[in-house]
C-alpha positions as CSV (number, residue, x, y, z in Angstrom):
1,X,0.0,0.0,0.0
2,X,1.3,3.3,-1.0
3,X,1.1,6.6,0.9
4,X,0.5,10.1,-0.6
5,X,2.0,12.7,1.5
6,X,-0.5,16.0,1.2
7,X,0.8,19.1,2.8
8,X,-1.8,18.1,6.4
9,X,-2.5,14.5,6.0
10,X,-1.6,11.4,4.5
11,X,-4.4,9.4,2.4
12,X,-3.1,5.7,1.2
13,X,-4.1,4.1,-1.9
14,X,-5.6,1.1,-1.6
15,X,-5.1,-0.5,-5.0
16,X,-5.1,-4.3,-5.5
17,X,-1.9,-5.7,-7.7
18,X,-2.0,-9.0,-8.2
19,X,1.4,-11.0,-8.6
20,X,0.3,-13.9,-9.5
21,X,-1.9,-13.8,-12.7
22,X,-0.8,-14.5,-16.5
23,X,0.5,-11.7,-18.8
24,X,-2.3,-11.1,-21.3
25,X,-4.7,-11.1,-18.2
26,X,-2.8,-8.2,-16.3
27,X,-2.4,-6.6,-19.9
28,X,-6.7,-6.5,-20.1
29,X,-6.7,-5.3,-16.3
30,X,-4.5,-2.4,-17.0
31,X,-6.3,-1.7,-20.1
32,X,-9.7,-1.6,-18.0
33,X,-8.2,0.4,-14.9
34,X,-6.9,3.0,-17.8
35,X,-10.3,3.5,-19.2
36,X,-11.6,3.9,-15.5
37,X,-8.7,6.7,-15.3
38,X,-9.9,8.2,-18.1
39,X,-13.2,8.4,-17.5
40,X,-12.4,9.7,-14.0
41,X,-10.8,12.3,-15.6
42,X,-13.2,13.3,-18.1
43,X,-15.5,13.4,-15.3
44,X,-13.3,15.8,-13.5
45,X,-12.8,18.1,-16.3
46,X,-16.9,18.2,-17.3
47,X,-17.8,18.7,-13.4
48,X,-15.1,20.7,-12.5
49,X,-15.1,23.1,-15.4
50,X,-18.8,23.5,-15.1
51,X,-18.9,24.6,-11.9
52,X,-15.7,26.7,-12.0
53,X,-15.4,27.4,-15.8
54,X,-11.7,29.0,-15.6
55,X,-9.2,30.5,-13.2
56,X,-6.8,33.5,-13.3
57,X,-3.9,34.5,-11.5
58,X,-5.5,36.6,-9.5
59,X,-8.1,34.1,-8.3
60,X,-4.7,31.9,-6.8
61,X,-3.3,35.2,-5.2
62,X,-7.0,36.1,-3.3
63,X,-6.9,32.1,-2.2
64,X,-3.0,32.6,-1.3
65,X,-3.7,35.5,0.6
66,X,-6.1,34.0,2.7
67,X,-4.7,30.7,3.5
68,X,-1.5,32.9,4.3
69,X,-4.0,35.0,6.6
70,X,-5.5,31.9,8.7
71,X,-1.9,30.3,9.0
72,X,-1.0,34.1,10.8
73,X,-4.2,34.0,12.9
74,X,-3.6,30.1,13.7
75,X,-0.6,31.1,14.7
76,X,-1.2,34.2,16.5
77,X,-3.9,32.3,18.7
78,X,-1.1,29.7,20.1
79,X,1.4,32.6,21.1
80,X,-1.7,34.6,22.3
81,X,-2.4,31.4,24.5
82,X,1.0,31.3,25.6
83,X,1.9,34.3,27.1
84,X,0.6,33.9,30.9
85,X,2.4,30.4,30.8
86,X,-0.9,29.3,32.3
87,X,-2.3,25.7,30.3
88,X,-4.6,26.0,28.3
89,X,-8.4,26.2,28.6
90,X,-11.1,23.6,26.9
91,X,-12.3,27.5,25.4
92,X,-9.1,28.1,24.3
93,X,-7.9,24.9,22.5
94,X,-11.6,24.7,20.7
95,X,-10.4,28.5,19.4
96,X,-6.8,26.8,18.5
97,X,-8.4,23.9,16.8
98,X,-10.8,25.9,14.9
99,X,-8.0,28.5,13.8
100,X,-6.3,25.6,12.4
101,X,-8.6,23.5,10.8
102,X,-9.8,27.1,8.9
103,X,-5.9,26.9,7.8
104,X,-5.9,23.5,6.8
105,X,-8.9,23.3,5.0
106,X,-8.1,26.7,2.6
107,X,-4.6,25.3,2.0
108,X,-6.1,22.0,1.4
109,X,-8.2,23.9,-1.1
110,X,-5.3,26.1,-2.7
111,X,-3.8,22.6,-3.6
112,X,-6.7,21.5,-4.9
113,X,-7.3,24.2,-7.0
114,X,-3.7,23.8,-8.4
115,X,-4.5,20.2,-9.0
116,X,-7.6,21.2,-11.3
117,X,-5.7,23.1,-13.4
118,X,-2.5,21.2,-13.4
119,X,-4.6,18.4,-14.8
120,X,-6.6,20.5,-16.8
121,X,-10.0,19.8,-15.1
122,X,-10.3,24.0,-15.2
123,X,-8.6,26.5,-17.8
124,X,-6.4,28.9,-16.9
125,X,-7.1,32.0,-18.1
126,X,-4.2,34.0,-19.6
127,X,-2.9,37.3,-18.4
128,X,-3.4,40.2,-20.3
């Protein structure tokens, strides 16, 4: 099992490969699982570009911005928390937890986004 390493968690892909069947057989499995890829991907690419038709650069510099802006207030909340040396409160981890989860979840998203047009799911719109 193989492990993809995302930039907050790890998801493992869970795909089957047999060792023990006959050439021509794993030649008409790979065959099938590329026509699956494909039509995952066309999928992607009628979905996707439907519901976000294209990008610019300015759409990945807004996004940027405001995962860059949740990382700083993630941040800000655990130095906040540790000034008075005191431990922390249930009230104040929840704040903590939700301050980073906000992070994760809009980087998660940047990455997504990059994904979608790196494999062309959405166009990128040229400057100018």
């Amino acid at each position: 099992m193989s492990t993809i390493q995302t930039s907050s968690y790890r998801r493992t892909r869970d795909h089957f490969e047999p060792q023990d069947i006959d050439p021509h057989e794993q030649r008409r499995l790979r065959g099938l699982m590329e026509q699956i890829d494909y039509t995952a991907y066309v999928s992607n690419r009628e979905v996707v570009g439907q519901m976000l038709s294209s990008v610019d650069a300015g759409h990945f510099q807004r996004l940027a911005i405001t995962v860059a802006t949740a990382r700083a207030k993630w941040v800000a909340e655990a130095l906040r928390q540790s000034e008075s040396g005191a431990p922390s409160t249930p009230d104040q981890i929840a704040r903590l937890t939700a301050a980073r989860t906000a992070f994760e979840e809009l980087s998660e998203a940047y990455e997504g986004l990059r994904r979608m047009v790196d494999r062309g799911y959405v166009p990128m719109k040229s400057p100018g």
